[in-house]
C-alpha atoms as an extended CHARMM CRD file, in Angstrom:
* protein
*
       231  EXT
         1         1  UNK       CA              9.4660000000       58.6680000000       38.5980000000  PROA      1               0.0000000000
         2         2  UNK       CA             13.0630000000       58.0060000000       37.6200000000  PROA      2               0.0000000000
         3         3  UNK       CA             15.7150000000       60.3600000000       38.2020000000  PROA      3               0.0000000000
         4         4  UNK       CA             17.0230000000       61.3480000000       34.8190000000  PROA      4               0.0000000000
         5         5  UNK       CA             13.1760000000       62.7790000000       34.2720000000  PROA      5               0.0000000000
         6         6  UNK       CA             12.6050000000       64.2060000000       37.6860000000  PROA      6               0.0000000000
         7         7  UNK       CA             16.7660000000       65.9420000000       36.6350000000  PROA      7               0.0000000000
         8         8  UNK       CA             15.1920000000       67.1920000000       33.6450000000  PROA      8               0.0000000000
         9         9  UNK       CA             11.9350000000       68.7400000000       35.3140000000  PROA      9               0.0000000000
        10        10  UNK       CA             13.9910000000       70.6160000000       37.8530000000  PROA      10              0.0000000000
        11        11  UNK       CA             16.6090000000       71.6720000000       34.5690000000  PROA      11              0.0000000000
        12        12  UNK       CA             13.0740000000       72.8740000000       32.9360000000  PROA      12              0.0000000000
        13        13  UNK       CA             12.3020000000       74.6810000000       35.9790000000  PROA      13              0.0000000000
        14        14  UNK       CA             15.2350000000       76.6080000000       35.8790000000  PROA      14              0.0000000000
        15        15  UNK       CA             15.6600000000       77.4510000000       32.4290000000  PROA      15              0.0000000000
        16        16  UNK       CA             12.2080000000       78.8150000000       32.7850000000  PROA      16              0.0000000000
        17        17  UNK       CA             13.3640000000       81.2790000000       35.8610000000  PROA      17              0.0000000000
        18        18  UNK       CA             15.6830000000       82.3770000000       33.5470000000  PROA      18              0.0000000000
        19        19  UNK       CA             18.5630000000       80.8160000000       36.1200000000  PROA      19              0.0000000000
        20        20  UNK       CA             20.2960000000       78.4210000000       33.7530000000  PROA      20              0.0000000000
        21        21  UNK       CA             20.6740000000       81.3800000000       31.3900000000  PROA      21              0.0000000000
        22        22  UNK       CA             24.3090000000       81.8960000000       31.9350000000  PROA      22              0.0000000000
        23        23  UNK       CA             25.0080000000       78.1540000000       31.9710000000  PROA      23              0.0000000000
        24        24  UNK       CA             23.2710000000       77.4980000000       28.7540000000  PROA      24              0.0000000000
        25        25  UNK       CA             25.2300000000       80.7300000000       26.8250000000  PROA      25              0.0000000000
        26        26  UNK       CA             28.1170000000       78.7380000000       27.4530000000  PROA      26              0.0000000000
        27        27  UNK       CA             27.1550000000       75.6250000000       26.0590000000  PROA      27              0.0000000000
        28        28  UNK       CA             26.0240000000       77.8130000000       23.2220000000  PROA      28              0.0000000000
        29        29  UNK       CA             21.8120000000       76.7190000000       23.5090000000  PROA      29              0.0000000000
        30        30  UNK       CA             19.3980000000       79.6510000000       23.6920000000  PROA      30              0.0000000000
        31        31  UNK       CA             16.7160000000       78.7800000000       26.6390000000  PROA      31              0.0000000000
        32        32  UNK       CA             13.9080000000       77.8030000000       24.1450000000  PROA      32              0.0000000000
        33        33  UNK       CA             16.4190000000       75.2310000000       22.3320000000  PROA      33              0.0000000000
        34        34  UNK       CA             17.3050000000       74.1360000000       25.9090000000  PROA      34              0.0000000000
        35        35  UNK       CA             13.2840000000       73.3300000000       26.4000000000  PROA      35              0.0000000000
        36        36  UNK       CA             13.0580000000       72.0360000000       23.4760000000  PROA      36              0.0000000000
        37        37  UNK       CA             15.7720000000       69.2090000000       23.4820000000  PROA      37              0.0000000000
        38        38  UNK       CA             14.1990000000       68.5800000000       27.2190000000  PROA      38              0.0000000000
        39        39  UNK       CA             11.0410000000       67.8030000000       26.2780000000  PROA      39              0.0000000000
        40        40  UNK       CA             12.4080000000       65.2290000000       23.1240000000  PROA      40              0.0000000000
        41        41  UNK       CA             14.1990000000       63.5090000000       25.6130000000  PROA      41              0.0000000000
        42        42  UNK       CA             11.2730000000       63.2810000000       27.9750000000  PROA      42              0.0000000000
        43        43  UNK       CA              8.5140000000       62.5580000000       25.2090000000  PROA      43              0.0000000000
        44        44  UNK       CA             11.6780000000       59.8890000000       23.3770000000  PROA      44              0.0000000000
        45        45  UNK       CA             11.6780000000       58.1360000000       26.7230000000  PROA      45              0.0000000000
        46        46  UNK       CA              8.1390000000       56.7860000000       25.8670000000  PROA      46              0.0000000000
        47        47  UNK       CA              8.8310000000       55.5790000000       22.4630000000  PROA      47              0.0000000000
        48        48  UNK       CA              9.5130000000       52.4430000000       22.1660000000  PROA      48              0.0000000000
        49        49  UNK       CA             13.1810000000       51.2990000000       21.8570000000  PROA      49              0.0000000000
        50        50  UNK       CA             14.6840000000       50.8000000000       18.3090000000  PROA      50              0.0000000000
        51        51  UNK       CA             15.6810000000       47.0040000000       17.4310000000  PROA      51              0.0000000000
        52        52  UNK       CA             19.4600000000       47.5280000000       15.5300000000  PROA      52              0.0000000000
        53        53  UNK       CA             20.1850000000       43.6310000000       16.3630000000  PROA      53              0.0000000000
        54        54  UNK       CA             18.5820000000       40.5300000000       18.2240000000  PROA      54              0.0000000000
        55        55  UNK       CA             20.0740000000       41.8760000000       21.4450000000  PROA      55              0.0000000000
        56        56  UNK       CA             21.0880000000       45.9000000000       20.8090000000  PROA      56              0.0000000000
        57        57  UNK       CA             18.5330000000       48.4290000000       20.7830000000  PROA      57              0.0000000000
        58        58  UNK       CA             18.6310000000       51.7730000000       21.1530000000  PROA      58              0.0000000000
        59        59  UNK       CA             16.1880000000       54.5990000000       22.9990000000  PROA      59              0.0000000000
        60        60  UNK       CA             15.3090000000       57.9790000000       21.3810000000  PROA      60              0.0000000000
        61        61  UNK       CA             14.9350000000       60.1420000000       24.6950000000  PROA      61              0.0000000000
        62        62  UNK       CA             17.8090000000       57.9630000000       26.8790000000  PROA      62              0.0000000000
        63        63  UNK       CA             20.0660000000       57.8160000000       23.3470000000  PROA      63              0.0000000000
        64        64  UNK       CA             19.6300000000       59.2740000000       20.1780000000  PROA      64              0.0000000000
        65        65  UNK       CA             18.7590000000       62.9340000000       21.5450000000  PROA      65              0.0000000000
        66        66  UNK       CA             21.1450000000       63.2520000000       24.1730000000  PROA      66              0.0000000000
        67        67  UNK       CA             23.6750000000       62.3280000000       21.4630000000  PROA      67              0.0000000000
        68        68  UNK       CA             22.6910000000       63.9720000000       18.9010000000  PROA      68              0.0000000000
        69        69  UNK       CA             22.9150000000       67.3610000000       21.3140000000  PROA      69              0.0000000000
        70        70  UNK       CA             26.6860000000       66.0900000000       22.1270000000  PROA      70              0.0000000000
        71        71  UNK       CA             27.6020000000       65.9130000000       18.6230000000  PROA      71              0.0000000000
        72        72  UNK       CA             26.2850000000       69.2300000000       18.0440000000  PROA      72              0.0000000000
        73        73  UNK       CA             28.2110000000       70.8000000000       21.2200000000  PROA      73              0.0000000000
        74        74  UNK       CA             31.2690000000       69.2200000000       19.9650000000  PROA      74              0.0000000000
        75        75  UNK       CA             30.7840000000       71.2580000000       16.2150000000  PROA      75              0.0000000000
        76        76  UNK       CA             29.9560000000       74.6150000000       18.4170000000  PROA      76              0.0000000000
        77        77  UNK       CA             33.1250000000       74.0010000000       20.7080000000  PROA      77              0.0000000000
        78        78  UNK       CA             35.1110000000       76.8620000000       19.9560000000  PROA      78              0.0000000000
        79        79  UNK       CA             38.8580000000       75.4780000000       19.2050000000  PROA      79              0.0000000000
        80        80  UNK       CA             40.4520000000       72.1280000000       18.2180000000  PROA      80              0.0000000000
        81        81  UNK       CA             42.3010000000       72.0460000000       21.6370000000  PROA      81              0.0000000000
        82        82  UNK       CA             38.4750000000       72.0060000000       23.4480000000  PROA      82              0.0000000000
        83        83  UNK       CA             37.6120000000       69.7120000000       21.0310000000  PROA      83              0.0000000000
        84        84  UNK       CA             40.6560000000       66.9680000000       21.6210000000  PROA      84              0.0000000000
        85        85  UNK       CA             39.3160000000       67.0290000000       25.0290000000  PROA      85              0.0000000000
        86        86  UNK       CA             36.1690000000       66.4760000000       24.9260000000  PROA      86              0.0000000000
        87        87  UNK       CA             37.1340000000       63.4510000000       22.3690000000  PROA      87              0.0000000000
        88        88  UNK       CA             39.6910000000       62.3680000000       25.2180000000  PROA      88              0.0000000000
        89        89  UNK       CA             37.4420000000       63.1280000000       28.5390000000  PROA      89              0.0000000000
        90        90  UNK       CA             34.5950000000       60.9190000000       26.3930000000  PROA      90              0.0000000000
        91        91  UNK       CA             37.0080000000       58.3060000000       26.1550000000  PROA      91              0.0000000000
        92        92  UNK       CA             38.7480000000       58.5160000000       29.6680000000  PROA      92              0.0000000000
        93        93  UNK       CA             35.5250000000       58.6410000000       31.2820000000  PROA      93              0.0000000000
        94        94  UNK       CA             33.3260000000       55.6710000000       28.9250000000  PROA      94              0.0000000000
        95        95  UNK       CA             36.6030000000       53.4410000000       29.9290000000  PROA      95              0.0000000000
        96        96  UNK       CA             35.9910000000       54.3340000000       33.6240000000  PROA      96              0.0000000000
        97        97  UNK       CA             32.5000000000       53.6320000000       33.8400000000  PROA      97              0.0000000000
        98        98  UNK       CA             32.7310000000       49.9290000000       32.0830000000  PROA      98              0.0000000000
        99        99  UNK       CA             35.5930000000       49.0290000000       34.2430000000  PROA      99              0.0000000000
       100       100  UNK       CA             33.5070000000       50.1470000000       37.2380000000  PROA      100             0.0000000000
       101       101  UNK       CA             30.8250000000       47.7570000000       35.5480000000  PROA      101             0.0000000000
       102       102  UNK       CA             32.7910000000       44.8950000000       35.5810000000  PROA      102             0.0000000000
       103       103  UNK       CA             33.0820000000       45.2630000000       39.4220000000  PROA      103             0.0000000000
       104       104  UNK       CA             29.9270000000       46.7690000000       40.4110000000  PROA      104             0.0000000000
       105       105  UNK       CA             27.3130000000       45.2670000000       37.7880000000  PROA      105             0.0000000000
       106       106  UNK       CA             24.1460000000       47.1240000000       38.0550000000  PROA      106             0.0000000000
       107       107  UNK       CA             21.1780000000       44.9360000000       38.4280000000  PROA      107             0.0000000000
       108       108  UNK       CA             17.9860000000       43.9880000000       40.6080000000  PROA      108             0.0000000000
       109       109  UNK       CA             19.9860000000       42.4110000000       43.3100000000  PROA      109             0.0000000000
       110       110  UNK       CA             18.4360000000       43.0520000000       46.3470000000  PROA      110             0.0000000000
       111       111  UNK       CA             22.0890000000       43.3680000000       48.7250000000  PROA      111             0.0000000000
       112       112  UNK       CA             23.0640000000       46.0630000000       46.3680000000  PROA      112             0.0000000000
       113       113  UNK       CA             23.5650000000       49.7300000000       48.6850000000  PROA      113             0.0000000000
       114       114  UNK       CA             22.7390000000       51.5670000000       45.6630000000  PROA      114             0.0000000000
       115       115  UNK       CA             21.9510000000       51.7170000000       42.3730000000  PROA      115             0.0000000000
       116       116  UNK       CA             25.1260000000       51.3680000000       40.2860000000  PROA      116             0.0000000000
       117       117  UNK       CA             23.9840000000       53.4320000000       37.8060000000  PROA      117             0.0000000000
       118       118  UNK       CA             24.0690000000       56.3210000000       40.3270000000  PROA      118             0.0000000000
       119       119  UNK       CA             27.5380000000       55.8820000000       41.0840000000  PROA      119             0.0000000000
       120       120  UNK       CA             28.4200000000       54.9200000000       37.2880000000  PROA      120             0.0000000000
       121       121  UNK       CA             27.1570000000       58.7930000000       36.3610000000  PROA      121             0.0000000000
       122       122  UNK       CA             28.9070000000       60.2860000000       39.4130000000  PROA      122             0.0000000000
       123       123  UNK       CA             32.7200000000       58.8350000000       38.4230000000  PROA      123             0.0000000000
       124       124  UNK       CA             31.6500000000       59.3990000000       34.9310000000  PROA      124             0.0000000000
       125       125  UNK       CA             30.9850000000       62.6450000000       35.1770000000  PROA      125             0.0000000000
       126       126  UNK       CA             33.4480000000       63.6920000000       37.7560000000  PROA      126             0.0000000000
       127       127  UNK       CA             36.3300000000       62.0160000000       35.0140000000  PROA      127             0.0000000000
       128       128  UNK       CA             34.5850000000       64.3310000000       32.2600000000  PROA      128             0.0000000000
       129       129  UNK       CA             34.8900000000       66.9250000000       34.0340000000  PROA      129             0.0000000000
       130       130  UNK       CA             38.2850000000       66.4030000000       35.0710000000  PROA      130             0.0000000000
       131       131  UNK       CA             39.9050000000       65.7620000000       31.6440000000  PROA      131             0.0000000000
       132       132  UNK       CA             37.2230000000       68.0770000000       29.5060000000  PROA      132             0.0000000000
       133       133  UNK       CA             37.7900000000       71.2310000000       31.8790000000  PROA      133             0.0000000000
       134       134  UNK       CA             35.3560000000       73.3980000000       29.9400000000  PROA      134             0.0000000000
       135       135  UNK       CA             31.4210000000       73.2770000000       30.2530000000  PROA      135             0.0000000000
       136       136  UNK       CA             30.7100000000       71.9720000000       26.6380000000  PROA      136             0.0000000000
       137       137  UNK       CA             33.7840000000       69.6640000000       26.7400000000  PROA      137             0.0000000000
       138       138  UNK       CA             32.5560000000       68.1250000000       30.4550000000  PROA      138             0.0000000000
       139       139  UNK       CA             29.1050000000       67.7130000000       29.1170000000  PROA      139             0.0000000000
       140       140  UNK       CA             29.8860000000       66.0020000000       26.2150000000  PROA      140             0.0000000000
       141       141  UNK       CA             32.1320000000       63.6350000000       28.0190000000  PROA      141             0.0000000000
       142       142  UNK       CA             29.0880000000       63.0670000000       30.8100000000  PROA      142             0.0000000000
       143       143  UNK       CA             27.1640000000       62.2750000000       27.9310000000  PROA      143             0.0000000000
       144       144  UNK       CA             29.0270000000       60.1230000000       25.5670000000  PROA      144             0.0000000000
       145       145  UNK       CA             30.5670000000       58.2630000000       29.3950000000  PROA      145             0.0000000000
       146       146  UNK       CA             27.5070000000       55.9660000000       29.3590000000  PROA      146             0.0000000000
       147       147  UNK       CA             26.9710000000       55.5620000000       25.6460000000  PROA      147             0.0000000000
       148       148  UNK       CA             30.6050000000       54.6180000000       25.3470000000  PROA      148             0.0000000000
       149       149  UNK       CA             30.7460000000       52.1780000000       27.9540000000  PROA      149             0.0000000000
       150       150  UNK       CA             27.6180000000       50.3950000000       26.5610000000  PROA      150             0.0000000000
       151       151  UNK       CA             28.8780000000       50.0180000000       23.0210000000  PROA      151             0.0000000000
       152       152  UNK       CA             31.7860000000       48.3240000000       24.4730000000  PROA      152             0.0000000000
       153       153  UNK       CA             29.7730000000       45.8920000000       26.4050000000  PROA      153             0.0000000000
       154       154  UNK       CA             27.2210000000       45.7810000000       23.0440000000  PROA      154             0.0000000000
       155       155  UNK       CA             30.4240000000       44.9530000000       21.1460000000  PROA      155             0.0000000000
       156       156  UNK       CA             31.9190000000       42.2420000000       23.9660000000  PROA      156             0.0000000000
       157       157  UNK       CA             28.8610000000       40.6040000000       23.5370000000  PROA      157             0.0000000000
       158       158  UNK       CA             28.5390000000       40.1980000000       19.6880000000  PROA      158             0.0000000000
       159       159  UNK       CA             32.4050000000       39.2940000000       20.4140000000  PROA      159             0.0000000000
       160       160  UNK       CA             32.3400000000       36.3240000000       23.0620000000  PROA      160             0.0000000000
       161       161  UNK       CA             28.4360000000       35.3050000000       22.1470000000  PROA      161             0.0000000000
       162       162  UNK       CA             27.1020000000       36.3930000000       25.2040000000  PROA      162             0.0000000000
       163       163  UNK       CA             22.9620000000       36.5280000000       25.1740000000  PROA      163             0.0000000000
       164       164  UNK       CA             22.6050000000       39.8660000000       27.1250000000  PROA      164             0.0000000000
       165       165  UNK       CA             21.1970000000       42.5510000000       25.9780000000  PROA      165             0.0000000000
       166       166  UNK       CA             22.1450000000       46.0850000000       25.2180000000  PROA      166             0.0000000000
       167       167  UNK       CA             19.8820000000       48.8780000000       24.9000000000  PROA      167             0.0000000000
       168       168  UNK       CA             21.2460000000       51.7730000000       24.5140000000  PROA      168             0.0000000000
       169       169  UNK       CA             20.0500000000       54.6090000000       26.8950000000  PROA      169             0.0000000000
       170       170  UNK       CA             17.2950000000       52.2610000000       27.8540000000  PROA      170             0.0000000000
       171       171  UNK       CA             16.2700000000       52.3030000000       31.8720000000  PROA      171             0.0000000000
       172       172  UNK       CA             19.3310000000       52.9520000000       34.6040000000  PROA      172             0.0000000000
       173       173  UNK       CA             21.0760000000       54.0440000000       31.1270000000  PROA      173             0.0000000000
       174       174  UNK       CA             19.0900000000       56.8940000000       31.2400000000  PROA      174             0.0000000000
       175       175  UNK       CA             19.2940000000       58.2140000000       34.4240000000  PROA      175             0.0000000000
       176       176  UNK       CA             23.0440000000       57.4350000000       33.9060000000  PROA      176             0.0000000000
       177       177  UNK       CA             23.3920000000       59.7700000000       31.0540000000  PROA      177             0.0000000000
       178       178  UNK       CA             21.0580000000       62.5050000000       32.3100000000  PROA      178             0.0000000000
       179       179  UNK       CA             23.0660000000       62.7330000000       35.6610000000  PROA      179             0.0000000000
       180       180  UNK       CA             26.5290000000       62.3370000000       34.2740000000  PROA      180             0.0000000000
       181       181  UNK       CA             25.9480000000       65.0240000000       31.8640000000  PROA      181             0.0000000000
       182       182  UNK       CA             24.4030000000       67.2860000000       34.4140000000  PROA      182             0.0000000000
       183       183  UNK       CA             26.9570000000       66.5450000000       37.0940000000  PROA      183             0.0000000000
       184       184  UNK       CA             30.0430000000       67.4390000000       34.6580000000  PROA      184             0.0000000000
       185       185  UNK       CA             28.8110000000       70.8920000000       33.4270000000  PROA      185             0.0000000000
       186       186  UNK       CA             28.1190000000       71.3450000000       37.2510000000  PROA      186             0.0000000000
       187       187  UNK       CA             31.1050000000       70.7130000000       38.3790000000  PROA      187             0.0000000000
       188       188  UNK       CA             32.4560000000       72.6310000000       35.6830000000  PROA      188             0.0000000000
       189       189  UNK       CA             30.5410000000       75.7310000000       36.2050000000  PROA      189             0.0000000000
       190       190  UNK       CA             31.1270000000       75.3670000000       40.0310000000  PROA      190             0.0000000000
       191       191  UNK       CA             35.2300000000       75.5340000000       39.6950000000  PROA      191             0.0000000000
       192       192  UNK       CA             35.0960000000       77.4170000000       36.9570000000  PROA      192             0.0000000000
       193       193  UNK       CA             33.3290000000       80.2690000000       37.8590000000  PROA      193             0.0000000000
       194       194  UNK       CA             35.3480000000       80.8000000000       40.6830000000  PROA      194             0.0000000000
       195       195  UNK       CA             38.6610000000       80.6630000000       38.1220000000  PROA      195             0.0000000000
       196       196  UNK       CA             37.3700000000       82.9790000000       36.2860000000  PROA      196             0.0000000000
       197       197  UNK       CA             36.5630000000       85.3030000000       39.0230000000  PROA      197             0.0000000000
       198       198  UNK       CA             39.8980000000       85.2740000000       40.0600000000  PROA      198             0.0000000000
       199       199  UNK       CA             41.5510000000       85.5630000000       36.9690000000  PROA      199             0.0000000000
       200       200  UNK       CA             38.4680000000       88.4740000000       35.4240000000  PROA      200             0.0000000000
       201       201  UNK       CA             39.8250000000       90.3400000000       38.4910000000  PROA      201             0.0000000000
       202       202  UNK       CA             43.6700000000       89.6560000000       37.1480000000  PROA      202             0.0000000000
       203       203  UNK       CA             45.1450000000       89.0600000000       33.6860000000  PROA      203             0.0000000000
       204       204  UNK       CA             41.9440000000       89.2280000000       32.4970000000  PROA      204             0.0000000000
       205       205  UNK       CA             40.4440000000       92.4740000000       33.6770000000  PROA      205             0.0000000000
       206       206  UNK       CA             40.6430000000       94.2300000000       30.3280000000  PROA      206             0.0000000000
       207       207  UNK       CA             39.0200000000       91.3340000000       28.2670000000  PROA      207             0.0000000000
       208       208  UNK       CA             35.4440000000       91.1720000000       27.6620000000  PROA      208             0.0000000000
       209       209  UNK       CA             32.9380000000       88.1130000000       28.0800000000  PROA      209             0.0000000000
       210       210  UNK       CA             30.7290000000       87.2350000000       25.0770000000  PROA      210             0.0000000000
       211       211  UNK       CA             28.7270000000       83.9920000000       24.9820000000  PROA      211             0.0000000000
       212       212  UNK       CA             30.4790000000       82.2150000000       27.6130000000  PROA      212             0.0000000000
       213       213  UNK       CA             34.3540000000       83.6320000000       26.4100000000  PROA      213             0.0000000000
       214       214  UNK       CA             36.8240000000       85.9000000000       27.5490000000  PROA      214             0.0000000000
       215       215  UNK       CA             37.0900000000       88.0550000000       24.3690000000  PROA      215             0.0000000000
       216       216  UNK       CA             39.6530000000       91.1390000000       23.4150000000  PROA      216             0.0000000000
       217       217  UNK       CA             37.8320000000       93.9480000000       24.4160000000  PROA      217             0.0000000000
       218       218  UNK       CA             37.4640000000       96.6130000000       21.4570000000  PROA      218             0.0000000000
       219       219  UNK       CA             39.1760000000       99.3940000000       23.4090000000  PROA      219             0.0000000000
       220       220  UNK       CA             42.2430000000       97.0630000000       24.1860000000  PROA      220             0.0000000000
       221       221  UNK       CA             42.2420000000       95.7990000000       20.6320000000  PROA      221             0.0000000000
       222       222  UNK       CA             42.1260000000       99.5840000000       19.3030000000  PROA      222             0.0000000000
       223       223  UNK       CA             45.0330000000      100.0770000000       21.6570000000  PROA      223             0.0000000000
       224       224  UNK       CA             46.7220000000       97.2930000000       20.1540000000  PROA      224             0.0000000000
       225       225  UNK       CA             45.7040000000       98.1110000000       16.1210000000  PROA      225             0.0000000000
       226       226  UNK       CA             44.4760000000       94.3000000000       16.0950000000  PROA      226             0.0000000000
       227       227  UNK       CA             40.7700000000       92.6750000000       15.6930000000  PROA      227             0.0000000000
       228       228  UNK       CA             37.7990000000       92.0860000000       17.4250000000  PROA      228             0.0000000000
       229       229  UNK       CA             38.6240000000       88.0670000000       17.0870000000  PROA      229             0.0000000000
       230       230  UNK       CA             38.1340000000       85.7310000000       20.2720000000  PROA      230             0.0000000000
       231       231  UNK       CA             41.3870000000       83.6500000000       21.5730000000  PROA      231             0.0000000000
């Protein structure tokens, strides 16, 4: 079984134990919408990829769902500073991943280590995590890594005439995606959790968390004749 679906099992799994919960509040999906975008991607991976051009296709469950959650994260984020970095982790980290490319082509070759894919998602989602800091931004930059990088090499191709073909989210694009996006929100939730530990116990011990923010608490506000409003 490839990764990305045995990923997205064990993601199932957990959402079902009710130990994603917290995760998922951030990103701003309810466990049953969680399932429920899981299981397109799984049941998309058997439909059968969409022709656009001679040589660019695109998948439903390795493409078109997976972006179409990313778009929708990036609408929910909850300022235009999260947003700027998700736009500019998306970018950093689709530039990253084609360079690697370039170097390390993924492919059958039999002296390869590793699957390049692998290590594709791992940089990938490492950069989007590094430049998108917060759990929606990171996962949209995992995400939109590997699309990215393909429609460059789709548009290289159409460019220079080469015959290869793109599909998007087809095969090791998949598993790309599905462990780039996983790997940034993470990471993400990893380091971030034990920020916001620190600071809760700090400048932020008389704010109050709501959906995955520290919010103005309504006794401080009161204090401070202001709204209920989050930063």
């Amino acid at each position: 079984m490839p990764v990305g679906l045995v990923i997205l099992v064990l993601v199932s799994v957990l959402v079902l134990l009710g130990v994603a919960h917290r995760v998922l509040d951030r990103l701003r999906l309810t466990d049953g919408g969680a399932l429920a975008v899981i299981a397109a991607m799984l049941v998309g991976t058997f439909i059968p990829d969409i022709g656009i051009t001679r040589n660019v296709a695109i998948n439903v469950g390795g493409a078109i769902i997976p972006v179409a959650l990313a778009v929708y994260l990036f609408i929910k984020a909850g300022t235009t500073k999260e947003r700027t970095r998700a736009v500019v982790a998306s970018i950093a980290a689709g530039a990253a991943v084609y360079g690697l490319s370039k170097f390390l082509p993924a492919g059958p070759e039999e002296n390869q280590f590793m699957n390049y894919y692998y290590l594709y998602a791992i940089i990938g989602g490492g950069i989007a995590y590094l430049l998108g800091r917060s759990r929606r931004a990171a996962f949209i930059a995992g995400i939109m890594a590997i699309v990215l990088s393909d429609l460059v090499q789709a548009v290289v191709n159409g460019y220079t005439g080469s015959p290869g073909r793109t599909v998007f989210g087809g095969a090791g694009a998949f598993d790309a995606t599905v462990i780039a996006g996983v790997f940034a929100v993470v990471l993400a939730e990893i380091v971030g959790e034990t920020r916001e530990k620190i600071q809760g116990g700090t400048e932020k011990k008389d704010m109050a968390f709501d959906k995955g923010e520290f919010v103005e608490s309504k006794d401080n506000m009161q204090r401070n004749g202001g709204d209920t409003d989050e930063e």
